[in-house]
C-alpha positions as CSV (number, residue, x, y, z in Angstrom):
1,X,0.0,0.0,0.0
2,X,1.3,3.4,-0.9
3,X,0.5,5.9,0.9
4,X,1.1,8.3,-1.6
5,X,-1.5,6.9,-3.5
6,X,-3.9,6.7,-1.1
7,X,-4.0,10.4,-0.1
8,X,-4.5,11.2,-4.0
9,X,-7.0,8.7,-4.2
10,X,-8.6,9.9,-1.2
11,X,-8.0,13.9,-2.8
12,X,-10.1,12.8,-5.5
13,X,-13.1,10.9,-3.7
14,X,-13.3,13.7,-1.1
15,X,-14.0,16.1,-4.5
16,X,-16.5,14.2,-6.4
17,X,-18.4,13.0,-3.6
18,X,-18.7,16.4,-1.8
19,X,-20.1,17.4,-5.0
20,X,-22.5,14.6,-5.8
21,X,-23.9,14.7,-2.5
22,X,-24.6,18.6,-2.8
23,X,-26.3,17.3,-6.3
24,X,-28.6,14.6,-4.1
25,X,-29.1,17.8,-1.4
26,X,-30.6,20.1,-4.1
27,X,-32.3,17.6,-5.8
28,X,-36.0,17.9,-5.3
29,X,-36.9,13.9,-6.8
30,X,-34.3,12.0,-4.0
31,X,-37.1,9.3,-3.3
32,X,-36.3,6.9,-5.5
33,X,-32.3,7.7,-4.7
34,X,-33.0,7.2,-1.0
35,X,-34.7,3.6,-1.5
36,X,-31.6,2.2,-3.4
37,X,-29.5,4.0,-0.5
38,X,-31.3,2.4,1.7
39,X,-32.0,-0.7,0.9
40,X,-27.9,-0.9,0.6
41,X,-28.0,0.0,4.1
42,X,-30.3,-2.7,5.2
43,X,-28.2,-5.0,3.6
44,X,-25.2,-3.6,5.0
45,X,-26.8,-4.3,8.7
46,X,-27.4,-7.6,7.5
47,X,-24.1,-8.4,7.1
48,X,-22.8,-6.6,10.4
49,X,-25.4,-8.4,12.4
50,X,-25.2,-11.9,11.4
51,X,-21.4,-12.0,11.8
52,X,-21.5,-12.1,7.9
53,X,-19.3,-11.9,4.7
54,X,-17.0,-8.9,5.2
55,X,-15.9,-9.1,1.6
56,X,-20.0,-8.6,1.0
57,X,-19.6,-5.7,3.7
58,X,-16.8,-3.8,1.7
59,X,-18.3,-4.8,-1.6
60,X,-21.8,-3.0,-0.6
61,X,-20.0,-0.1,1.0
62,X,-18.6,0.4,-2.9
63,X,-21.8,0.0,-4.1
64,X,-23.4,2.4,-2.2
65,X,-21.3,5.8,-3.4
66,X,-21.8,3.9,-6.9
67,X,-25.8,4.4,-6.6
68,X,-25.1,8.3,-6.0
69,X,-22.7,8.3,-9.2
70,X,-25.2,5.8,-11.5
71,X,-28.2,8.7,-10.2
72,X,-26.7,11.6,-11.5
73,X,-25.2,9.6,-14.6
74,X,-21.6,10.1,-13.3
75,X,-20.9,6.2,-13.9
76,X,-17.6,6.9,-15.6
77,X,-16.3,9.4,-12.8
78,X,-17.0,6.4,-10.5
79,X,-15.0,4.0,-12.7
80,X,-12.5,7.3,-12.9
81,X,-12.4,7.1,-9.0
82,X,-11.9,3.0,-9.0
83,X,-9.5,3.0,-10.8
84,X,-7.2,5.9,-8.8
85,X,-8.1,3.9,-5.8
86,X,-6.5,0.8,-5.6
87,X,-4.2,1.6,-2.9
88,X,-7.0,3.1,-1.1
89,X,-9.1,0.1,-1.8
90,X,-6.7,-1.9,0.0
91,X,-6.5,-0.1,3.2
92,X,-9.9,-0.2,3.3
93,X,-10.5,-3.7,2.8
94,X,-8.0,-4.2,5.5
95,X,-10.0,-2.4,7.4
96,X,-13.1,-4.0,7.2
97,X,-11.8,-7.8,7.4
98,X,-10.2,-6.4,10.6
99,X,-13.8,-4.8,11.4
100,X,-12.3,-1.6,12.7
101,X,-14.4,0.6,11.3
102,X,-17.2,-1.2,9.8
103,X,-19.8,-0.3,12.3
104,X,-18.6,4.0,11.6
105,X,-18.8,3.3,7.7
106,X,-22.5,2.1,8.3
107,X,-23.3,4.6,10.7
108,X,-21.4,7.0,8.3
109,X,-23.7,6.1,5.3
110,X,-27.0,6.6,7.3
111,X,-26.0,10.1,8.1
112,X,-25.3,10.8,4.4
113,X,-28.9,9.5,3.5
114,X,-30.5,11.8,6.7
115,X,-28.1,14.6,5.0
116,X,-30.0,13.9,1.5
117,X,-33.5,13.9,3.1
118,X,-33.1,16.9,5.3
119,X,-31.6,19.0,2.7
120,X,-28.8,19.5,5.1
121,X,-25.6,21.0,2.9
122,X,-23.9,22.5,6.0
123,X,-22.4,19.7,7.0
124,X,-21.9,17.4,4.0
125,X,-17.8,18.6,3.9
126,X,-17.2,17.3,7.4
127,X,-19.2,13.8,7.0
128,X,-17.7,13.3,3.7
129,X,-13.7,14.2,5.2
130,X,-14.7,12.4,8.4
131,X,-16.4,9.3,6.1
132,X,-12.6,9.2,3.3
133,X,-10.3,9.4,6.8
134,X,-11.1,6.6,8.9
135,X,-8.3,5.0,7.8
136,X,-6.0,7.5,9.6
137,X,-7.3,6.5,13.2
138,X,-5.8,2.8,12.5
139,X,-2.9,3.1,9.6
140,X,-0.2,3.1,12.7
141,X,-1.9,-0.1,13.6
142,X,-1.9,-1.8,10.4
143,X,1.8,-0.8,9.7
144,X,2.9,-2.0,12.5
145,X,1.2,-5.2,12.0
146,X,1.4,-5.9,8.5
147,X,4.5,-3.8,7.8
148,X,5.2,-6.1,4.5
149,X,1.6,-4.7,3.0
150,X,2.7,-1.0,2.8
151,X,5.4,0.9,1.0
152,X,6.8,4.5,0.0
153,X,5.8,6.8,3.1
């Protein structure tokens, strides 16, 4: 994992989905958008409740900033966005087959659909930032512990 990479990939996420959540915000027609959000979410609760699939887990987490992209027709800025993040992807599926922050990221997502409902713009920067980070609270760990997985600091 290079870190390098990950803060760019991380530079580019925090951009578009800043901007494709204001997009959801100012959207007056969000009902169909919030039913595909949340029925991500209910299976994503699924998974953390019945001990399951944490590959599912990181899988659905994907899929859920995908819907916001596939609603505004912004599918190849997603695939743009994959395909800068595969260091990032890493770290984060490191993350959730440790199930460090799997239970955040959920709690994270809900809060991005009560953002869309409520029409709530002010805080969409800070959820978003606080939502791409999570990975700084437990890179020391990881390091530490998987030393051989990381590179280029």
């Amino acid at each position: 994992i290079d870190y390098n990479l990950v803060e760019e990939a991380i530079f580019v996420r925090e951009t578009c989905e800043e901007r494709i959540l204001k997009m959801a915000i100012q959207d007056k027609n969000v009902d169909e958008l919030v039913m595909k959000l949340e029925k991500n979410i209910g299976y994503q609760k699924i998974i953390l409740n019945f001990d399951g699939d944490l590959h599912e887990f990181f899988t659905l987490d994907n899929e859920f900033h995908y819907i916001l992209f596939e609603h505004y027709n912004k599918k190849n800025s997603w695939k743009a966005i994959k395909r800068l993040s595969t260091h990032y992807d890493r770290l984060r599926l490191l993350d959730a087959l440790e199930k460090t922050n799997i239970e955040a990221t959920l709690n994270q997502h809900i809060k991005i659909v009560e953002l869309i409902k409520n029409k709530d713009d002010k805080n969409v920067d800070t959820l978003i930032e606080k939502h791409l980070l999570n990975y700084k609270d437990v890179i020391k760990k990881y390091e530490a512990k998987y030393p051989e997985y990381f590179c280029c600091k």
